[in-house]
C-alpha positions as CSV (number, residue, x, y, z in Angstrom):
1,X,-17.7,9.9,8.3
2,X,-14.4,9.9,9.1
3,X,-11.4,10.2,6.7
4,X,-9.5,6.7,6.1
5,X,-6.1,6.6,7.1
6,X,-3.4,4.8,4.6
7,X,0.1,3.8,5.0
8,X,2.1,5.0,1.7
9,X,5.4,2.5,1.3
10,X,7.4,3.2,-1.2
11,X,11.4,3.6,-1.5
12,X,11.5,6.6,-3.6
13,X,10.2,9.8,-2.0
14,X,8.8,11.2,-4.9
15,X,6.2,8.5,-5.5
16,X,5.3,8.9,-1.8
17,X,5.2,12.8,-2.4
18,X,2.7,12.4,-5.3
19,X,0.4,9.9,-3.3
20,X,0.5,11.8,-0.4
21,X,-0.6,15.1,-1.7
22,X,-3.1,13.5,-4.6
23,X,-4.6,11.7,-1.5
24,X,-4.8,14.3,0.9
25,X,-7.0,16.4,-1.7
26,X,-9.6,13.6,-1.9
27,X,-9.7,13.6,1.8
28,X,-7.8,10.5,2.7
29,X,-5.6,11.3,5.9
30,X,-1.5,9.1,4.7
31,X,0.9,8.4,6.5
32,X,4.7,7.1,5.2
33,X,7.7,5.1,5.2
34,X,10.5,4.3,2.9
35,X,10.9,0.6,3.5
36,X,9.3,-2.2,4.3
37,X,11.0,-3.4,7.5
38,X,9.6,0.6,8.7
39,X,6.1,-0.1,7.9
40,X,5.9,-3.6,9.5
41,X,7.2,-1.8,12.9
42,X,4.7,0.9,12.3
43,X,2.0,-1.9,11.3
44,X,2.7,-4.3,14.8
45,X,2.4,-1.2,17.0
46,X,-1.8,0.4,18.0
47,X,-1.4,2.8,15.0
48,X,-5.0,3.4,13.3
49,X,-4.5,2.6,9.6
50,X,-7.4,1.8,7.2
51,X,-5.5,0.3,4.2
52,X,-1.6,-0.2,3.2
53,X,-0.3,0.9,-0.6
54,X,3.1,-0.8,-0.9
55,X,5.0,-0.6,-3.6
56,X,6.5,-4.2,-4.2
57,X,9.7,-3.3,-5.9
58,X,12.1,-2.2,-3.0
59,X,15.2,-2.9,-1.6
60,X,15.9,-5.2,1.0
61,X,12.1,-6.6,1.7
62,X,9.9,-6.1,-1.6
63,X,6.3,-6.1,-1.2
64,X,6.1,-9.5,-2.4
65,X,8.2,-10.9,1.3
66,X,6.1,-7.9,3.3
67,X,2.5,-8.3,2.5
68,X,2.2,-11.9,3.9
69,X,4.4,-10.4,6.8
70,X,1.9,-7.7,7.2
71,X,-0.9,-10.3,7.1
72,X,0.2,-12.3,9.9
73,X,-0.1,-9.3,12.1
74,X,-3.4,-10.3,14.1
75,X,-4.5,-6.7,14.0
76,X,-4.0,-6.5,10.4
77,X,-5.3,-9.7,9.1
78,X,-8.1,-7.8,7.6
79,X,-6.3,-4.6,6.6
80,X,-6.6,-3.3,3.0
81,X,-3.2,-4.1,1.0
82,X,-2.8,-2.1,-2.5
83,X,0.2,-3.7,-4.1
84,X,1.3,-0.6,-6.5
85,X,3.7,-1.5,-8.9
86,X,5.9,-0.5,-12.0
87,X,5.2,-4.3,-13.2
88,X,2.2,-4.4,-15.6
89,X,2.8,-7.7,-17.4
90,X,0.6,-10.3,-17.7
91,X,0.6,-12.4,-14.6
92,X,2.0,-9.9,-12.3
93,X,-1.5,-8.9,-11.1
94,X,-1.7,-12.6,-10.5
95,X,1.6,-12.3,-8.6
96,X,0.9,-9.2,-6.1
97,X,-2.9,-10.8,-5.1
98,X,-1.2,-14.6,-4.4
99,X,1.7,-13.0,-2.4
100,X,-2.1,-11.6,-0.4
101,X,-2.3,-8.0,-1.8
102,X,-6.4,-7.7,-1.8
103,X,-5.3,-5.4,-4.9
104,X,-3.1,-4.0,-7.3
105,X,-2.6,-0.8,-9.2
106,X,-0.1,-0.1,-11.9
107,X,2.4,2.9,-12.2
108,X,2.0,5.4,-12.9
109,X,-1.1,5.2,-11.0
110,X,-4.0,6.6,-12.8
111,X,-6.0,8.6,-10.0
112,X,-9.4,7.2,-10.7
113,X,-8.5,3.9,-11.1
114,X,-6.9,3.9,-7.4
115,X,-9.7,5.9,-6.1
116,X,-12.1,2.9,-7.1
117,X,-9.7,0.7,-5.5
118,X,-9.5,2.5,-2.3
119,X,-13.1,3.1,-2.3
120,X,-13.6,-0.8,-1.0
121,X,-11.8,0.3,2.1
């Protein structure tokens, strides 16, 4: 089997740090950008990527403007988008799936609970 390959996007390198090298350990192989605009360019070109983690609080394009973006990429129509999020209020899971995240994770990310959601990859 072959390790899944996922795009981190996140403004704040530290979050993207702490993904990376959490997922890294549990075999996952990440990639990263600091914006969304960045990951769409990465996301329209041949690159192999197995599942998206945005983070949908960002300057410029939030995750909430990106994911359908990233949805209406015919290559990635069927990509795996983790909206990851400092929002944990009621209705904001509601929020991140109807803006067409498949699913959401709340920060700080509790390491088992993503590794469940990344294991419908």
């Amino acid at each position: 089997m072959s390790k899944k390959r996922l795009l981190i996007v996140d403004d704040d390198p530290r979050n993207i740090f702490a993904l990376e090298h959490t997922l890294r350990v549990k075999s996952y192989d990440c990639l990263s950008c600091t914006s969304a605009e960045e990951a769409l360019k990465l996301l329209e070109s041949d690159e192999n990527i197995d599942g998206v983690l945005i983070d949908m609080m960002m300057p410029e394009m939030d995750g909430y403007d990106a994911i359908p973006l990233i949805k209406a990429i015919p290559s990635r129509k069927s990509t795996f988008v983790v909206a990851v999020t400092a929002q944990a209020m009621t209705g904001d899971k509601e929020k991140c799936l109807e803006a067409g995240a498949d699913d959401y994770i709340s920060k700080p990310v509790d390491v088992d609970k993503l590794l469940l959601v990344l294991s419908k990859i």
